[in-house]
C-alpha positions as CSV (number, residue, x, y, z in Angstrom):
1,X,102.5,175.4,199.1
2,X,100.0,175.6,196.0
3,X,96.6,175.7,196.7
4,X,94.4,173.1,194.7
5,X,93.5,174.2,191.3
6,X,89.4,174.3,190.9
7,X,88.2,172.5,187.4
8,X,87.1,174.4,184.8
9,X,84.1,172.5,183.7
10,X,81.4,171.3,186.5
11,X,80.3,167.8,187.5
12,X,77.5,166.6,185.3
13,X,74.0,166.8,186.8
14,X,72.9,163.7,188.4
15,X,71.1,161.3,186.2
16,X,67.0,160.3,187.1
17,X,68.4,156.7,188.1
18,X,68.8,156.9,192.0
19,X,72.0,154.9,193.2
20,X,71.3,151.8,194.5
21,X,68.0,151.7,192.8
22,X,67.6,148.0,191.3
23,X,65.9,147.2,188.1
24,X,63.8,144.4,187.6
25,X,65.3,141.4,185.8
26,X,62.2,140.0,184.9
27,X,60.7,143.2,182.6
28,X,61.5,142.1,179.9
29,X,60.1,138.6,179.8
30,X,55.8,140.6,178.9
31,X,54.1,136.9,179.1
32,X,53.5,135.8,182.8
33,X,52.3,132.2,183.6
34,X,49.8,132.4,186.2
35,X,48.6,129.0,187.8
36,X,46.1,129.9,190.8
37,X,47.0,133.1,191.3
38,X,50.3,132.6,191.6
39,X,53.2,133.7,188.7
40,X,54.8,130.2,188.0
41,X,56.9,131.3,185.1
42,X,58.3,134.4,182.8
43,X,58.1,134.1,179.1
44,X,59.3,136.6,176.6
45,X,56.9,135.1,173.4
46,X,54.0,132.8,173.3
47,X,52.4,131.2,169.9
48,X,49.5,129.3,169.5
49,X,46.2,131.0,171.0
50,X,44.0,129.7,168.2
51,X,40.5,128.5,168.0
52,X,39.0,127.2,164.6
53,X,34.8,126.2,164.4
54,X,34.8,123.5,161.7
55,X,32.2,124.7,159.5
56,X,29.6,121.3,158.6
57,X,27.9,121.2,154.9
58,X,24.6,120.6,155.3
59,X,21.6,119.8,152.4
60,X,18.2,120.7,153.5
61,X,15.5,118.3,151.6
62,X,13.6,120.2,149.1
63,X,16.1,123.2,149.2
64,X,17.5,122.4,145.8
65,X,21.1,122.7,145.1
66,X,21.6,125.3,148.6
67,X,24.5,124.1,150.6
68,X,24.0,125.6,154.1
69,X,27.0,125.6,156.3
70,X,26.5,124.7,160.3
71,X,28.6,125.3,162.9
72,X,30.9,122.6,164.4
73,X,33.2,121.2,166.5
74,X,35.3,123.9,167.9
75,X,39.6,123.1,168.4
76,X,41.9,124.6,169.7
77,X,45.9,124.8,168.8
78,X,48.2,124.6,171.6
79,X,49.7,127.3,173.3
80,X,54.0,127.4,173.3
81,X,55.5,129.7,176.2
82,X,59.1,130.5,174.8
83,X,62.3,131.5,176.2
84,X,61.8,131.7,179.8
85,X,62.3,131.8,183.3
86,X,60.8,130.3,186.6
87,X,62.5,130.2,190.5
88,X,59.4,127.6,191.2
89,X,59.5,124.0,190.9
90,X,55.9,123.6,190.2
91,X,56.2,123.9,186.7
92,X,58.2,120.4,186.3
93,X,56.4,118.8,189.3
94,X,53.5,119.8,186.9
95,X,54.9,118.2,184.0
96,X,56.1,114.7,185.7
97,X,52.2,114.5,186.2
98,X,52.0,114.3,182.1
99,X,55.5,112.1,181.8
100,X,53.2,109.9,184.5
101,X,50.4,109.2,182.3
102,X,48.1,111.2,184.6
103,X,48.4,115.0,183.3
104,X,46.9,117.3,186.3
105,X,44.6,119.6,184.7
106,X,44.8,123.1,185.9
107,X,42.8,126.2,185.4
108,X,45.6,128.9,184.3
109,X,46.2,132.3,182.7
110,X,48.8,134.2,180.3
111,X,49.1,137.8,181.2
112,X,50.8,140.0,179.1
113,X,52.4,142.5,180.5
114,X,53.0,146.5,179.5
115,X,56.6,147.8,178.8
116,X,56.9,148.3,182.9
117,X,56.7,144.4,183.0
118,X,54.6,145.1,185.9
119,X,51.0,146.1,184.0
120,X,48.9,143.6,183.2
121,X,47.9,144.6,179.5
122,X,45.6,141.5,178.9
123,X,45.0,137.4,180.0
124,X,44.1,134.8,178.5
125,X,42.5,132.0,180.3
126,X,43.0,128.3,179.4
127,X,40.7,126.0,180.6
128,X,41.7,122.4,182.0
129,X,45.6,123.0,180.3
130,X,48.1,120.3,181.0
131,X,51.4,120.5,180.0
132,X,52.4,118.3,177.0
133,X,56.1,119.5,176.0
134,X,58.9,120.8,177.7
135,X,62.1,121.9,176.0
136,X,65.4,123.0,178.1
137,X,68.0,125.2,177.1
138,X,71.6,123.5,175.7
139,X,74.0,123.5,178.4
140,X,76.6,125.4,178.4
141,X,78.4,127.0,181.3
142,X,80.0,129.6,178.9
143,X,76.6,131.2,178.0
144,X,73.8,132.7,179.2
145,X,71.0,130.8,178.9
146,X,67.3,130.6,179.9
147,X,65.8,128.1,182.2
148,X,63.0,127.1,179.9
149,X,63.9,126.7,176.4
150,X,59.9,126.1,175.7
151,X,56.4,124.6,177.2
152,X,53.6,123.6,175.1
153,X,50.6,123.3,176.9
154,X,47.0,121.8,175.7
155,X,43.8,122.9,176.9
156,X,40.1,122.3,176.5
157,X,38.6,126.0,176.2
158,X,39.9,129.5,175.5
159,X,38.8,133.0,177.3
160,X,39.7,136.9,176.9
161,X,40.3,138.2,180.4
162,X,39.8,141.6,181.8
């Protein structure tokens, strides 16, 4: 009987990776919607953060032709969360409260997230934000799609986070 050949070349190194090791779904969605304290929903953009001070012309008496320019009223755009993904309910139970008539106002925060997904990079905190859109994905059983196509929420004031 022939005794078993050995293989000329040896088995390749083990990779970093360890088995059974599980990656997280969820890195790649970098805009996390907090809603008191708690991550309601995973975004992978968000548009919108603006603030604009509307700049008032004002003539002083006895100043001559000087225009001086004041500052205004201060508005802000509203923020769209894109392309995302939630396991919670409270982000439509939210929204039925603006279908209602009666939007809930809410204290909440984007965080943006480092390449780990994990990292909190930067927030921004909206202040009194309701939730006036909501967009769903197509159906289609043959694709992969996202549970939340879009939200647009409105807000009354804007903060940088730590």
């Amino acid at each position: 009987m022939a005794e078993p050949r050995q293989a000329d070349n040896p088995p390749p190194e083990p990779s970093g990776a360890q088995p059974g090791a599980r990656e997280d779904p969820l890195r790649a969605y970098n805009f996390k919607l907090d809603i008191n304290g708690v991550n309601e929903g995973h975004f992978t953009a968000c548009v919108g953060l603006e603030a604009k001070v509307t700049a008032l012309r004002y003539r002083e008496g006895g100043a001559g032709p000087v225009v001086r320019r004041l500052a205004g009223p201060v508005a802000y755009g509203d923020v769209t969360l894109r392309f995302g993904v939630t396991t919670s309910r409270a982000l439509w139970t939210w929204f039925q409260d603006s279908l209602q008539g009666t939007p809930s106002r809410k204290n909440v925060s984007i965080l943006m997230t480092g390449p780990d997904g994990m990292t909190e990079v930067f927030r921004w905190n909206l202040v009194e934000a309701w939730p006036s859109e909501w967009h769903g994905p197509g159906l289609d059983a043959l694709e992969q799609m996202v549970a939340i196509e879009s939200l647009t929420l409105v807000f009354e004031s804007l903060h940088r986070g730590g």
